[in-house]
C-alpha positions as CSV (number, residue, x, y, z in Angstrom):
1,X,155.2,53.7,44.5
2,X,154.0,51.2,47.0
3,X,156.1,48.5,45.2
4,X,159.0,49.9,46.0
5,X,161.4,50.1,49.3
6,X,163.0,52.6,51.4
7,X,166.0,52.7,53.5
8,X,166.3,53.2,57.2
9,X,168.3,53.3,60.2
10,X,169.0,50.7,62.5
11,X,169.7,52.3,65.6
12,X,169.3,49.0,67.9
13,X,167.9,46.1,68.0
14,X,165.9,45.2,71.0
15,X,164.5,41.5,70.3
16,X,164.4,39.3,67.5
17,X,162.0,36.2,66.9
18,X,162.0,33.4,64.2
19,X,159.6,35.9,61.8
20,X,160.9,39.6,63.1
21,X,162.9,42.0,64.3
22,X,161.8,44.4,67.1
23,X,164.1,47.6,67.1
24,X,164.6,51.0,67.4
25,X,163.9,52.7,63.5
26,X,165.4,55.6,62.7
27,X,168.1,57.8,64.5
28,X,168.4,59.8,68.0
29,X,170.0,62.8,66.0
30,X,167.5,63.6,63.3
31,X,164.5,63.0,66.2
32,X,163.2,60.3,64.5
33,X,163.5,57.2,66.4
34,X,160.2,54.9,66.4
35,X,160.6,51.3,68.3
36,X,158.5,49.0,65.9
37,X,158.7,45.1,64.5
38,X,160.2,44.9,61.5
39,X,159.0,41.6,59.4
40,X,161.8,39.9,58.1
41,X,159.8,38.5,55.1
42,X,159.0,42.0,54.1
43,X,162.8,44.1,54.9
44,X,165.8,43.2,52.8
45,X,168.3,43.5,55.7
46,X,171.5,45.6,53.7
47,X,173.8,45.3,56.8
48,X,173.5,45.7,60.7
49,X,172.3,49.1,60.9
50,X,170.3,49.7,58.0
51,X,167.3,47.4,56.1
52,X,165.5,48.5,52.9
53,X,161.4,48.3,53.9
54,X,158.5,48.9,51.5
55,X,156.9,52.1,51.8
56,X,153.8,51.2,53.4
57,X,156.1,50.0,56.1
58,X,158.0,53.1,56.2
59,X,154.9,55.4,56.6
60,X,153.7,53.1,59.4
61,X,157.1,54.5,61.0
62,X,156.2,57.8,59.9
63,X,158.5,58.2,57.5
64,X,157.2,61.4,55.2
65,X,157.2,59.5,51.6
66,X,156.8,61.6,48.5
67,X,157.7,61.8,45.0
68,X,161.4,63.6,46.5
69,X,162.2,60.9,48.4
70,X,164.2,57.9,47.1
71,X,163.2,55.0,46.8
72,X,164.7,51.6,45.9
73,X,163.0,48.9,43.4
């Protein structure tokens, strides 16, 4: 399972280096919202507001993983 990636929310982005993202994870109506850096070697950037990020990187963010939840290879 730790091979594969899950999808979040964008909400904003705060700063952004050569290597990373720093921004807000998640969204203000589901009371999940974590600020955290966001690697760009390990995220697969789908659009503006949402990335695909492995699971260990998603639990980091305290994201609940389990086999329900779906993941992306």
């Amino acid at each position: 399972m730790d091979h594969k990636r899950y999808l979040v929310y964008i909400d904003c982005v705060e700063r952004q280096t050569e290597k990373a993202i720093l921004a807000q994870v998640g969204s203000w109506r589901s009371r999940m919202s974590r600020e955290g850096w966001l690697p760009k070697s390990q995220g697969e950037f789908v659009n503006v507001k949402e990335a695909l990020i492995p699971v260990w990187l998603a639990r980091k963010f305290g994201y609940p993983i389990s086999a329900d939840s779906y993941l992306y290879d």
